[in-house]
N, C-alpha and C positions, 0 to 999 in steps of 0.2 A: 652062457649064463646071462641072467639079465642084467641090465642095466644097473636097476636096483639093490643088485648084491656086489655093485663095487666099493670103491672106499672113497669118501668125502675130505678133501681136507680143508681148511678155512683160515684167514688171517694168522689168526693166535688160537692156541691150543692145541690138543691132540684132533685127529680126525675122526669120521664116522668107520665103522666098518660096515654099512649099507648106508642107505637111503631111507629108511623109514623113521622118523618122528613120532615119539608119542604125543598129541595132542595134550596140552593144558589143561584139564578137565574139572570143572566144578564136582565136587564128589562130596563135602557136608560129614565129612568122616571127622576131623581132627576135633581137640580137645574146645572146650567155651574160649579157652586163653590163647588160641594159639598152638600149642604145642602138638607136637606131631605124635597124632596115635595109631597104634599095633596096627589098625585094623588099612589106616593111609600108608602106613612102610609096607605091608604084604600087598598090597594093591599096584601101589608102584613098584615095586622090586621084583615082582610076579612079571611086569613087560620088559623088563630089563632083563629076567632070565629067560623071556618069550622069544626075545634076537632084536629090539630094537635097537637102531647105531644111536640114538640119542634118549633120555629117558628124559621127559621132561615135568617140574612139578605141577599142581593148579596153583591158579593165581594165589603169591602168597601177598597178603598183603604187608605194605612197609611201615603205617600209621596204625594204630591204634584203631583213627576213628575212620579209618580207610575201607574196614569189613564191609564187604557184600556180602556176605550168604551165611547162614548157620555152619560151626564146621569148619570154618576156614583156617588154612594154615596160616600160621604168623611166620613173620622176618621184622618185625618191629623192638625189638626186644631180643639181648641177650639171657633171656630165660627160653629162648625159643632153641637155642644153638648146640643143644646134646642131644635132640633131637633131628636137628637139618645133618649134625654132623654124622649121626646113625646112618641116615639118608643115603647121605649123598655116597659114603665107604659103601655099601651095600651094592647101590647102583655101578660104581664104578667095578666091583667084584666081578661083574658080569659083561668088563668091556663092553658097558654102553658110557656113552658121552653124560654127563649127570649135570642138568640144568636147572636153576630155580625160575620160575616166572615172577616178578616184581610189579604190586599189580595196586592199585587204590580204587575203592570204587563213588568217591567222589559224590555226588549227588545221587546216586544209585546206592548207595550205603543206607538199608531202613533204619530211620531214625529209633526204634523201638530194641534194636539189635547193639546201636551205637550206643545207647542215651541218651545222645543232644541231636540237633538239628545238624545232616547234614551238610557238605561243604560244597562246592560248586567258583570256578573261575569267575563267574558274578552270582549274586544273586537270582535264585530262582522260586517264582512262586509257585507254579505248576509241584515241583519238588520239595518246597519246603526248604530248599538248600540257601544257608546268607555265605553269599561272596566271601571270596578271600583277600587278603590284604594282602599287600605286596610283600612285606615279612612274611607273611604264612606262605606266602608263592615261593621264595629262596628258601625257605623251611624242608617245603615240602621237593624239592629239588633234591636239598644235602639228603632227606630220609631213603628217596629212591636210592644215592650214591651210598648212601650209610648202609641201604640193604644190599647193596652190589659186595659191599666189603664183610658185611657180615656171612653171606653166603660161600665167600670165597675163604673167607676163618674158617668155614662147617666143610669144607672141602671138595666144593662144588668148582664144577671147570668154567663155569659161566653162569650166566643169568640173560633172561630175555625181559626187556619194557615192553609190559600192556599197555599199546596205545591205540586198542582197538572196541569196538562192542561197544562203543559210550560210557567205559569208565574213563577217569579224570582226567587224564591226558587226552583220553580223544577229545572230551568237553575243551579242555584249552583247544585244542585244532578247529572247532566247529564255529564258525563263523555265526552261527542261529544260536548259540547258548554262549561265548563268550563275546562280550560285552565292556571289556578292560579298555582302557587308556593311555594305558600303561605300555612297557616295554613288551609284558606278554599281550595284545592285542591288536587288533585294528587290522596288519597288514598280516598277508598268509607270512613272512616269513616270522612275525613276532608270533604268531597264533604256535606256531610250532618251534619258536624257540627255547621253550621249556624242553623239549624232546632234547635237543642238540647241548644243552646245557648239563643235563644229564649224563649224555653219551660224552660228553668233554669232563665230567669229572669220576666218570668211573672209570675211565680211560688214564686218568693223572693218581687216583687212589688205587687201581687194583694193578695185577701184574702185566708184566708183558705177554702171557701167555693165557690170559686169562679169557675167553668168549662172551662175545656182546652182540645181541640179538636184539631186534624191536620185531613186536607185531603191529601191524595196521590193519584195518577191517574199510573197502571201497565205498559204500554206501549204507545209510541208514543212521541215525546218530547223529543229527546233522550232518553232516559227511558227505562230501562233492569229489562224485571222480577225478573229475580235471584237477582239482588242487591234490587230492591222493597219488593219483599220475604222478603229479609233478614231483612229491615228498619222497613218492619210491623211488623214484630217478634218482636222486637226491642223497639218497640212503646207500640205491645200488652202487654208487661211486665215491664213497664216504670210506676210506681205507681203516677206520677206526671199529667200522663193524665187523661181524663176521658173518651175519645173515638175514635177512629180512624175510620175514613169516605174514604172509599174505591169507589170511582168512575172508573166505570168499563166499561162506555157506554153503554153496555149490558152485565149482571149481567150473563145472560147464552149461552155468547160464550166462545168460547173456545179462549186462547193463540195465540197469531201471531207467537210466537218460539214456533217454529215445536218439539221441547224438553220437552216441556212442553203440549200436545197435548194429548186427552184423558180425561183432566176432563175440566170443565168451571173455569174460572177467580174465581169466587165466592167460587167456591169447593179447588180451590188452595189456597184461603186465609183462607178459614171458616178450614182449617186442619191446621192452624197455632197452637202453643202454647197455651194458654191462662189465662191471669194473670185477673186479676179484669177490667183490661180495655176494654170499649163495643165495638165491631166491627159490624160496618153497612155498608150497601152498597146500592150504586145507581145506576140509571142503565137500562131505556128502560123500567121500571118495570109501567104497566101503568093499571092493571086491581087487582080487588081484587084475584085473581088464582092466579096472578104470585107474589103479594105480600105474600101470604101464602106458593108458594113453594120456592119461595128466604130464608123467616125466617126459613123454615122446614129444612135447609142447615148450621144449627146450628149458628147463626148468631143473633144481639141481636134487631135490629133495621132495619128498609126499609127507604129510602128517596125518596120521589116522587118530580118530575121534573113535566115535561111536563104535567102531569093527573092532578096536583096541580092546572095547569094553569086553564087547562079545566073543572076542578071540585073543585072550592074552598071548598068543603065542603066534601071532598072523604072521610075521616076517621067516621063523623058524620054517611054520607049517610049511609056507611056500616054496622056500629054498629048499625043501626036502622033496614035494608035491609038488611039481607045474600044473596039475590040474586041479590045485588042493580048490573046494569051496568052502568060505566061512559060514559060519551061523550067521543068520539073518531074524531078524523082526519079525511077529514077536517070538521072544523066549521065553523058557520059566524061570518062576524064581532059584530056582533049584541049578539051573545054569548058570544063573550069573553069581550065586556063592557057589559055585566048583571053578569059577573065572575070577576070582578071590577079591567079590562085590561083600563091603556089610549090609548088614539089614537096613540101616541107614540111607546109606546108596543105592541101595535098591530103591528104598522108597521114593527116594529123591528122581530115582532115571525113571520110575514107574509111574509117581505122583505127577510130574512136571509132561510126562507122555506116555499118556494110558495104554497110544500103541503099542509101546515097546514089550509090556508084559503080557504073556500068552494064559495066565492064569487069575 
């Protein structure tokens, strides 16, 4: 059998029973407030009864004025928590691992969605975002840990920090947009001490058995390999996590620094260290071939995106079918609600890329 159909286990918590990740996925489904709707619970819970070992949410945000995108699920708010906790009971019905993503989107938040300007580690004019103050920095610290705790009330076995894509955390990590003087700035370790300060109080607030996951994204975002390198290393041997989720766009291209040039993103991480903590990666990976050559990269887990959309069931399919092939680009709309998409979400994967619909 493969690889892929073994069982994962991790620091704290239960284990995987495979290898496959449901990507994070922006999907524009939930309520204006927050609150998690019919149409987000079947969507998620639909891969969760698909055979994924881990079922994981989109970015929920933990602030109010943290929303990036129409739709988006909240964890800011104890009015949000009969909904996560529907959630997360559901996902876990189907023995998969049931994860929130903890996510702000920072200067990336439209001001027109929020009502006020934008937030950003310094001021930014490009963005429209004004600086944070050093109380709003330890603020927004306790709300990621506050969302750790709220999710683990709702009955979730973990939560993963978005600290990739150039929402807020990655902004603190970027040396070209943050611009502090402070304790969070200046040197890469203060730049990413807000990450660790997080991981150290979800870690003191939630349980022992509880799962702690960060994502980081290598380039773009302001974002320097070499320093990325260095944070996953960093992370990879940090006993306090349980996984580092490497979002790579495509798992096998190579480096935008010409420096680094000769192996793929993937090969440049999968040669990191390696402490007990699992490294997976995501990433364009959309057939069972390339999910088997990503994990043969010595690598502990795959996360599927886009194939997830198309194929609620890819991990089943496969394990049942060694020859199974998934739906591919484009589809109809008529596929993607029998693949338990709303009209919404459709419009959102159809809107955002035209390719993707066949009609």
């Amino acid at each position: 059998m493969s690889e892929l159909f073994s069982p994962l286990t991790f620091n704290h918590g239960p284990s995987m029973k495979n290898r496959f990740m449901l990507a994070p996925l922006t999907n524009c489904q939930s309520g204006v407030d927050g609150v998690l709707s019919d149409e987000e619970f079947h969507w998620l819970t639909l891969r969760a009864r698909g055979g994924f070992g881990l079922t994981m949410t989109c970015a929920a945000h933990v602030q109010r004025i943290g929303q990036g995108f129409p739709g988006q699920l909240g964890i800011w708010s104890d009015k949000h928590l009969p909904g996560l906790t529907r959630l997360a009971h559901e996902i876990k019905t189907h023995d998969s691992v049931a994860i929130c993503q903890l996510h702000h989107a920072g200067m990336r938040s439209p001001a027109e969605l929020i009502g006020e300007a934008p937030v950003c580690p310094s001021a930014n004019e490009r963005a429209g975002a004004r600086g944070l103050s050093l109380e709003e920095t330890e603020q927004l610290i306790e709300d990621f840990i506050a969302g750790a705790v709220r999710a683990e009330q709702a009955g979730f076995h973990g939560v993963e920090l978005h600290g990739a894509h150039g929402y807020i955390l990655c902004q603190y990590f970027s040396a070209s947009i943050n611009h502090r003087t402070d304790r969070f700035g200046g040197s890469l370790e203060n730049r990413f001490r807000i990450l660790f300060d997080i991981i150290e109080g979800v870690r003191a607030r939630c349980g022992s058995d509880f799962i702690l996951g960060v994502r980081l994204s290598p380039e773009r975002f302001g974002m320097q390999l070499p320093e990325v390198l260095q944070i996953a290393q960093q992370c990879l041997l940090d006993e306090r996590l349980d996984f580092l989720d490497m979002s790579l766009w495509d798992v096998f291209k190579e480096p935008e620094d010409p420096a680094y040039s000769g192996k793929t993103l993937l090969q440049h991480f999968a040669a990191l260290e390696r402490g007990s903590v699992r490294l997976g990666v995501a990433g364009n990976i959309r057939t069972p071939e390339q999910a088997e050559e990503a994990l043969a990269e010595n690598i502990d887990w795959i996360m599927l995106g886009r194939a997830a959309i198309l194929n609620h069931d890819f991990p089943a399919q496969y394990q049942e079918d060694p020859a199974f092939v998934p739906a591919a680009i484009p589809v109809t709309r008529a596929h993607l609600r029998n693949e338990g998409l709303s009209e919404g979400f459709i419009d959102y994967f159809g809107g955002n890329w035209p390719e993707n619909l066949a009609d």
